[in-house]
N, C-alpha and C positions, 0 to 999 in steps of 0.2 A: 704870464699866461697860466691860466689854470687848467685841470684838468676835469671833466667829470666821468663817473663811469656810472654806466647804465645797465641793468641785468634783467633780460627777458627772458621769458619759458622759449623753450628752443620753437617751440609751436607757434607761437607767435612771432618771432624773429623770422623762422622762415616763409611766413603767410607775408609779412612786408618784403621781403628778397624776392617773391614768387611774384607779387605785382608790380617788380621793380623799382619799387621805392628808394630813394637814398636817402636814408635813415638818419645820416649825419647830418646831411646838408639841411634834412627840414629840423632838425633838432636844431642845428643855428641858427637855422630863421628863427625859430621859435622864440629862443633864449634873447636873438638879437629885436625882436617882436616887444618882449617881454619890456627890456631894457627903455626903449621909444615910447612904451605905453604912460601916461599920464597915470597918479595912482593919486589917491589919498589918503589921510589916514583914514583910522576906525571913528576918532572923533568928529573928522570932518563931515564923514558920512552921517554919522548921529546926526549932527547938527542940520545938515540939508533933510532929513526925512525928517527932523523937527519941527523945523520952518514949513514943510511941505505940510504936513499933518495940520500944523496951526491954520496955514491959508486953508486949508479945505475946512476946517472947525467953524471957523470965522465966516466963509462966504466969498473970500477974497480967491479964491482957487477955481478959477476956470473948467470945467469940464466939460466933457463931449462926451456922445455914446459910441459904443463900440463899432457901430456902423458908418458912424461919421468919421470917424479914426479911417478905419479902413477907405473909407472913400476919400478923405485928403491925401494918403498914402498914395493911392492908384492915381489923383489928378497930379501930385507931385511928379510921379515914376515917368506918366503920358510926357508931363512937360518936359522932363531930362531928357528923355529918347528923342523928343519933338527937336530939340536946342543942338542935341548933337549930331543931326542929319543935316 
């Protein structure tokens, strides 16, 4: 088991004590967060905004306007609320 140490301005340390926060326990959520998260590399990512860029180059890359975004978002969120009552 390892250790980490963490050093804050006392002014800020005590702003999290003051809203009762526990400081430790979300710092291991965090870490333990971190660990579960999916990651990729650097090249991998290149490669997907590569491909991404070429399908929109090409024609082949679907888009919508920002409004339509928004409004599949909002019929998506209606359906979920709708499903879990």
């Amino acid at each position: 088991m390892q250790t980490i140490k963490l050093e804050l301005e006392d002014a800020i340390y005590d702003n999290i004590q003051a809203k009762g926060i526990n400081i430790k326990k979300l710092f291991e959520e965090f870490i333990y967060n971190l660990n579960d998260s999916p990651s990729i590399s650097l090249q991998e990512a290149k490669q997907r905004v590569h491909k991404v860029v070429s399908q929109y180059h090409s024609g082949a890359l679907e888009t919508i306007s920002h409004d339509d975004m928004w409004e599949q978002i909002e019929q998506d969120c209606e359906q979920k609320v709708a499903n879990r009552v």
